[in-house]
C-alpha positions as CSV (number, residue, x, y, z in Angstrom):
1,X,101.2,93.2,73.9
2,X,97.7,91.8,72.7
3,X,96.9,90.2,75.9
4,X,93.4,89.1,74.2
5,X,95.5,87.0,71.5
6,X,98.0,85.2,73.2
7,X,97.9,81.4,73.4
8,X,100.0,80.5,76.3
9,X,99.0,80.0,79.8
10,X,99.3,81.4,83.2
11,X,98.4,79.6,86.1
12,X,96.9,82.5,89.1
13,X,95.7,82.7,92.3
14,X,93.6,84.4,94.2
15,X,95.1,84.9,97.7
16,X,92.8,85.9,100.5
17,X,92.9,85.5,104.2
18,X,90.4,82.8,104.1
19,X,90.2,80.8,101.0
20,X,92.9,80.4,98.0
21,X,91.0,80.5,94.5
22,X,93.2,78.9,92.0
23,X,92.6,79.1,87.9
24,X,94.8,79.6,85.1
25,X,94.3,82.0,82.0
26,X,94.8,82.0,78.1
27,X,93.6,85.2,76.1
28,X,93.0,87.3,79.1
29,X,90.1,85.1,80.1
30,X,89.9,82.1,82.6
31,X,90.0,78.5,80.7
32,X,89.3,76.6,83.7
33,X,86.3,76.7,86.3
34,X,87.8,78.1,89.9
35,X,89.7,75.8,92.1
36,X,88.9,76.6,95.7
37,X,90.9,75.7,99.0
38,X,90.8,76.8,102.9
39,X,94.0,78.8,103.2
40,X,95.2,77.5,106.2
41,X,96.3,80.6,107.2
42,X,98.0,80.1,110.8
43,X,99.8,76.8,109.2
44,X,102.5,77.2,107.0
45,X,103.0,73.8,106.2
46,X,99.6,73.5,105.4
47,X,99.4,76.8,103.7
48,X,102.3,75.9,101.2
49,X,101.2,72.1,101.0
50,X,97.4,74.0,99.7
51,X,99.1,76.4,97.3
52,X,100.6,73.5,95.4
53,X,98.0,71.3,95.6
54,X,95.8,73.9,94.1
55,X,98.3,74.5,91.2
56,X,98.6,70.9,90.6
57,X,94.5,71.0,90.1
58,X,94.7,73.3,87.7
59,X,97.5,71.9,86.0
60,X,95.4,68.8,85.6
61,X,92.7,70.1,84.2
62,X,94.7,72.3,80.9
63,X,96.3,70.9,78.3
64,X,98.5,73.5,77.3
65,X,101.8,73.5,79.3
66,X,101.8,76.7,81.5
67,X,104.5,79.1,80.8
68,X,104.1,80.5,84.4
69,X,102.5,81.0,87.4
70,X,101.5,84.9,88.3
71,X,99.5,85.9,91.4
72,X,98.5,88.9,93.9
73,X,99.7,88.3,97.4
74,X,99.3,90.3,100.4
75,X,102.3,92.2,101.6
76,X,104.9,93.5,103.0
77,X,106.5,91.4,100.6
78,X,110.0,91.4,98.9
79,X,107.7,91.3,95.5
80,X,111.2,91.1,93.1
81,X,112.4,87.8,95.2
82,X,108.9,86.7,96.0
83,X,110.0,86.7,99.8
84,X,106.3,87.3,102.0
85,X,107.3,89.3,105.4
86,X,104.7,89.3,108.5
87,X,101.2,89.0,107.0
88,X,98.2,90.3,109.1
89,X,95.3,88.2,107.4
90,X,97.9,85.1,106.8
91,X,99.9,84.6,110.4
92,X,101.9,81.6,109.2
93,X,103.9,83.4,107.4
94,X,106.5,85.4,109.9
95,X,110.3,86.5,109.4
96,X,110.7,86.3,105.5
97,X,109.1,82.9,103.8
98,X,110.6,82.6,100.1
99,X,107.0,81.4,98.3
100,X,108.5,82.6,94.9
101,X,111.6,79.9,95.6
102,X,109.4,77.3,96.9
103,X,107.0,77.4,94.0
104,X,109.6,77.4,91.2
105,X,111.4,74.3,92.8
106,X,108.1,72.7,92.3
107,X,106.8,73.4,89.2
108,X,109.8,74.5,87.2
109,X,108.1,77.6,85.6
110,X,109.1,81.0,86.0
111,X,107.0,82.4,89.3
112,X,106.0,85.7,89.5
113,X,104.3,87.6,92.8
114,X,103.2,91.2,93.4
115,X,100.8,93.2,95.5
116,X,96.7,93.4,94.1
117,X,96.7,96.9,93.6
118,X,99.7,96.8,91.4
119,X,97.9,94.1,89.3
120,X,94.9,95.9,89.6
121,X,96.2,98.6,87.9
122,X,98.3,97.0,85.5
123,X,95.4,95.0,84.0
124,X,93.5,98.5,83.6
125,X,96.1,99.7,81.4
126,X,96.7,96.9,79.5
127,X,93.7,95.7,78.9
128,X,90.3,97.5,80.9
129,X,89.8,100.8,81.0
130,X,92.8,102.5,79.3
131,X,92.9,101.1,76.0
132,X,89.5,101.9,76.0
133,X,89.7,105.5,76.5
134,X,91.9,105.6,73.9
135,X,90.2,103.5,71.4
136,X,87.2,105.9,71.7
137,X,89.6,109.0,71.3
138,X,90.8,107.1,68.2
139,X,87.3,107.0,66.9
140,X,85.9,110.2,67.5
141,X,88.6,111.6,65.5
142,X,90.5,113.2,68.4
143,X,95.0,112.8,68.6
144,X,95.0,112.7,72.7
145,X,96.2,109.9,74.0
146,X,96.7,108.8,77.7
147,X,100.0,106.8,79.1
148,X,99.2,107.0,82.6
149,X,96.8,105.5,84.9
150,X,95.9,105.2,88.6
151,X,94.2,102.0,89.4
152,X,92.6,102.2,92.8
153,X,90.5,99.9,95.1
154,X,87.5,100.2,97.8
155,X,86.9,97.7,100.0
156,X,87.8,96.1,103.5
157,X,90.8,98.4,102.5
158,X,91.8,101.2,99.8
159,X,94.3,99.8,97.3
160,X,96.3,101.2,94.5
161,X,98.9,100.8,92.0
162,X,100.0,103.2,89.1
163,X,101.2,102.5,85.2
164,X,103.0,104.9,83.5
165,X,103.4,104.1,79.2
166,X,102.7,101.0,80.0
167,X,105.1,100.4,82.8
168,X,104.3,99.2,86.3
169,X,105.8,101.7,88.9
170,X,106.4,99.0,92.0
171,X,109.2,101.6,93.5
172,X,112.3,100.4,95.2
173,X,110.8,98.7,97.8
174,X,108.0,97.3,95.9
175,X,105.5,99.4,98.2
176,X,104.7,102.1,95.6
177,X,101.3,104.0,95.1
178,X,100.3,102.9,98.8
179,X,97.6,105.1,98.9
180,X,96.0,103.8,102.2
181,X,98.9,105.7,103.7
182,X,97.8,109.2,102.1
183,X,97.0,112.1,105.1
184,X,93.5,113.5,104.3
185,X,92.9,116.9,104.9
186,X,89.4,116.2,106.0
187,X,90.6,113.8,108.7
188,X,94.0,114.7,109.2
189,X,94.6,112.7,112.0
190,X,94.2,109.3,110.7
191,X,95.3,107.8,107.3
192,X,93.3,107.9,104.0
193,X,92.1,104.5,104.5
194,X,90.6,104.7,107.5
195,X,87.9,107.2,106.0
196,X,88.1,105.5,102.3
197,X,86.8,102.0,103.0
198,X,84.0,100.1,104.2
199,X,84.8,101.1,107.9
200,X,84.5,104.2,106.7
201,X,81.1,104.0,105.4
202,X,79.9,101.7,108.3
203,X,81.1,104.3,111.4
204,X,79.8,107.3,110.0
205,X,76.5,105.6,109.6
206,X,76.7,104.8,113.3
207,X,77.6,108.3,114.4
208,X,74.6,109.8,112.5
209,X,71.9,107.2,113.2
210,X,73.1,107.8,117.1
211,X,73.8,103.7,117.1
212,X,76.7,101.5,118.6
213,X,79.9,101.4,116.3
214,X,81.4,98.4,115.3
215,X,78.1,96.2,114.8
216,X,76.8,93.8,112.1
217,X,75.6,96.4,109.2
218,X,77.5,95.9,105.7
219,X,78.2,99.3,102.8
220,X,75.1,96.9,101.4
221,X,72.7,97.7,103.8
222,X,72.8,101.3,104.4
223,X,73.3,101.5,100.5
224,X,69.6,99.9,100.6
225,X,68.9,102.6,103.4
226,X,70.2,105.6,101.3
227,X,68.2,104.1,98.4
228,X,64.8,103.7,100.0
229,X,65.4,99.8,99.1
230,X,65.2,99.2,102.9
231,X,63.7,100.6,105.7
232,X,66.7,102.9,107.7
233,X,68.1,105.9,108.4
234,X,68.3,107.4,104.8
235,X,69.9,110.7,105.7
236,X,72.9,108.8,108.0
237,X,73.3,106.7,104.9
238,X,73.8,109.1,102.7
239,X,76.2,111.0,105.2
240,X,77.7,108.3,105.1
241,X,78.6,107.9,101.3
242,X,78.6,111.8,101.3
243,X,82.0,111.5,104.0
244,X,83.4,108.6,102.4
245,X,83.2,110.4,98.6
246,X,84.7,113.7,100.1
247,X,87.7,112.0,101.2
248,X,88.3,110.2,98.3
249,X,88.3,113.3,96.8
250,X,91.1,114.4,98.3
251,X,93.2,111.8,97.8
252,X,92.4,111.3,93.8
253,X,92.9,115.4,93.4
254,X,96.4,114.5,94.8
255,X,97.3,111.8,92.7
256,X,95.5,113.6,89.3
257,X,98.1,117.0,90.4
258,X,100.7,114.2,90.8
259,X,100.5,111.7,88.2
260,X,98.2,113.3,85.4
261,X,96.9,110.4,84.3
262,X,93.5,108.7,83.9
263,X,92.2,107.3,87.4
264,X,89.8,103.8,87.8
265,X,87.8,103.0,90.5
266,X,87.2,99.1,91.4
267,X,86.1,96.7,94.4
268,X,83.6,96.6,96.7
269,X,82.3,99.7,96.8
270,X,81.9,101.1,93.6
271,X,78.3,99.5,93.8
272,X,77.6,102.4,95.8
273,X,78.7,105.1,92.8
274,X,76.1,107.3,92.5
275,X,76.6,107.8,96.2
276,X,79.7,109.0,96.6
277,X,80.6,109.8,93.2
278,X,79.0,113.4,93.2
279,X,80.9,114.2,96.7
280,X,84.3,112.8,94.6
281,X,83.4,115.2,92.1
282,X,82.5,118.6,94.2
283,X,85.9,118.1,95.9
284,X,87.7,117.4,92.0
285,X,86.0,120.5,91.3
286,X,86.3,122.8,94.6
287,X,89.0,125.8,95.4
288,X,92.0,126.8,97.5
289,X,92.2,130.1,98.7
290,X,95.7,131.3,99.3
291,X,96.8,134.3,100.7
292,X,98.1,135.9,97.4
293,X,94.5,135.6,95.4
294,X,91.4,135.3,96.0
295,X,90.2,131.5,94.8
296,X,92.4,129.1,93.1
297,X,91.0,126.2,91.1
298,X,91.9,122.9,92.9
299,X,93.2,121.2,90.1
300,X,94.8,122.5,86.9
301,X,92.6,120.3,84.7
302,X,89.6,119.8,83.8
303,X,88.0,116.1,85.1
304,X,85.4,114.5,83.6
305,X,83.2,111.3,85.1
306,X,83.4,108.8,82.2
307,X,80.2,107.0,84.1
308,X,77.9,109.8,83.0
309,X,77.2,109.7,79.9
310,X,77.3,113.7,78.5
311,X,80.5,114.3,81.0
312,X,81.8,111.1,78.5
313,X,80.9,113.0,75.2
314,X,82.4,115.4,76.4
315,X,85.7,114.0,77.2
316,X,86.1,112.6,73.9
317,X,85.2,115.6,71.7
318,X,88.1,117.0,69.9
319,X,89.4,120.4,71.4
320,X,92.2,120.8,69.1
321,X,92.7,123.6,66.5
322,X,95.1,125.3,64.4
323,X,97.1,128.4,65.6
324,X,99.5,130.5,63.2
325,X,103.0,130.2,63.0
326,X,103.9,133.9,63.2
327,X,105.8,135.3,60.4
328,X,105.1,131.7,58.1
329,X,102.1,130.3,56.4
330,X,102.1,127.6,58.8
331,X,99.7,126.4,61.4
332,X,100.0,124.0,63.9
333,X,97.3,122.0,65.9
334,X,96.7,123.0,69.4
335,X,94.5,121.4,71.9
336,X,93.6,124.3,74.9
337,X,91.7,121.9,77.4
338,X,93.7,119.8,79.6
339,X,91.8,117.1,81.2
340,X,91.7,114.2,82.4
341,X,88.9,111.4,83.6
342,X,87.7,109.1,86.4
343,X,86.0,106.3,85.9
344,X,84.5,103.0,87.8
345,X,86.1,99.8,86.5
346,X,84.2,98.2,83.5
347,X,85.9,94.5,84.1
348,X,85.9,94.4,87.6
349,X,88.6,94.4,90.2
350,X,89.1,90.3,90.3
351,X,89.0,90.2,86.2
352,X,91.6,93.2,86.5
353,X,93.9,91.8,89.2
354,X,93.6,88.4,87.0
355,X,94.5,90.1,84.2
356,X,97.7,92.0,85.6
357,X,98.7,89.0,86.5
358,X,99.1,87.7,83.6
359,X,100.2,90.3,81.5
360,X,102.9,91.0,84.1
361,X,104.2,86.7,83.8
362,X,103.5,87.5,79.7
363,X,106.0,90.9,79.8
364,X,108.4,89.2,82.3
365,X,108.8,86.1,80.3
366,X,109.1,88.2,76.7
């Protein structure tokens, strides 16, 4: 699928707790400017009556008929039937509301609804990071390919989705790749998200600058305090992105040991890279020490940071050579380095999401 090629349209949206951003897409680019609406969220009527109205704009402003309409909505969520269950940042919509149904009645085109991190990472393999690495393997002469990748997402919350050969892996009850729910072994007693997010980066800030926890500082300012941009506590700050990078550590060396596939970084953190991105790193790179040996490498392969540049060149060198074929005249190419790499999203998360979106309504409908 050349998702940069195709000429039909997919209306989207944008779903958050607040506002609804409506647009539609041709190409894998937005061909309208955004449509924005208050998302009513405590009024379904009002909610619904919004998320037609916004399609309608769009509609309006095209003139190709769309061949669907594709979107990210928070869950629990039936995804398959498109039925939303109790919604935290949405309260109107309680005990099962069929939004897929609803929409399809209206507008007569094929509706199609999943979670963000799904999309996130769907659009990463299709068309961000993915067919990028391999493009650049293509070019620098090397045969390794990659089929599998792990999309993930900082923010408010810690998102993911995974795409194996270029499927996505929802799981039976469309809650696959929940990685918010991961145990970390460097705070075991709460879930991965709690110490991979913004609230992550904001309390341990608190606790080493000795202030009150929750109050009004963003990941933004005490990135500006760890920088020397602002005037703070630079060594809390950096604690801060230290603790949050350590734990996301964990968690990616326990989807690269379980997927073995490339992994992308997006949303609102990954401003704050060089931060946390070295702590990511020394936990990718550090040891288990089991009873039977000494010191046991972490992971099996060997993980390079696609945002540095020599750690780059060196991913996409050619390790392959040609081995013998005892007892023949044969050889036979053989690459010794396993590996794999991590990398921060080059599109974006939105553009991502956007564009899982629509490759997902494009594969559906084909």
């Amino acid at each position: 699928m050349d998702l940069y090629s195709d000429e039909r349209v997919v209306l989207t949206l944008d779903a958050g707790g607040t506002n609804f951003v409506f647009t539609a897409i041709q190409k894998g680019h937005p061909i309208t400017g955004e449509v924005r609406k208050d998302a009513n969220p405590r009024d379904l009527d009002r909610c619904i009556a919004t998320i037609k109205e916004g399609f309608r704009e769009v509609i309006q402003k095209i003139t190709p008929e769309p061949v669907a309409i594709s979107f990210a909505f928070p869950g629990p969520a039936d995804y398959p039937n498109g039925i939303i269950g109790d919604l935290n940042n949405l309260p109107a919509f309680r005990g099962g509301v069929p939004l897929k149904a609803i929409l399809e009645d209206e507008f007569r085109i094929p509706v199609f609804i999943n979670n963000d991190g799904d999309l996130y990472a769907y659009g990463e393999a299709l068309g961000g990071i993915l067919p990028e690495v391999n493009d650049k393997l293509e070019k620098s002469g090397s045969p390794k390919r990659y089929l599998n990748l792990t999309g993930l997402t900082l923010g408010t919350g810690f998102g993911g989705g995974f795409v194996r050969n270029g499927q996505l892996l929802a799981g039976d009850n469309s809650i696959a790749a929940e990685v918010w729910l991961f145990s970390n072994r460097h705070a075991p007693d709460v879930n991965a998200e709690d110490v991979v997010s913004t609230r992550s980066v904001q309390r341990v800030y608190a606790e080493a600058a000795g202030i009150a926890y929750p109050n009004d500082l963003t990941p933004k300012d005490i990135h500006d305090f760890a920088t020397g941009v602002r005037p703070g506590n630079r060594e809390a700050a950096l604690k801060a992105y230290q603790e949050t990078g350590r734990a996301l550590g964990d968690t990616v060396a326990n989807l690269f040991t379980f997927t073995d596939g490339i992994v992308v970084i997006g949303g609102g953190i990954t401003g704050a890279r060089d931060l946390y991105m070295p702590a990511v790193m020394k936990e990718l790179e550090s040891h288990f020490h089991p009873s039977d040996s000494g010191k046991l490498h972490r992971l099996v392969q060997k993980i390079f940071n696609l945002d540095i540049d020599e750690e780059s060149k060196a991913f996409y060198n050619d390790y392959s050579k040609e081995i013998p074929v005892p007892g023949t005249e044969r050889t036979v190419s053989y690459d010794p380095l396993p590996r794999l790499a991590i990398a921060t999203s080059r599109i974006g998360a939105s553009k991502a999401i956007a564009l899982g979106a629509y490759a997902f309504a494009l594969g559906e409908i084909d």
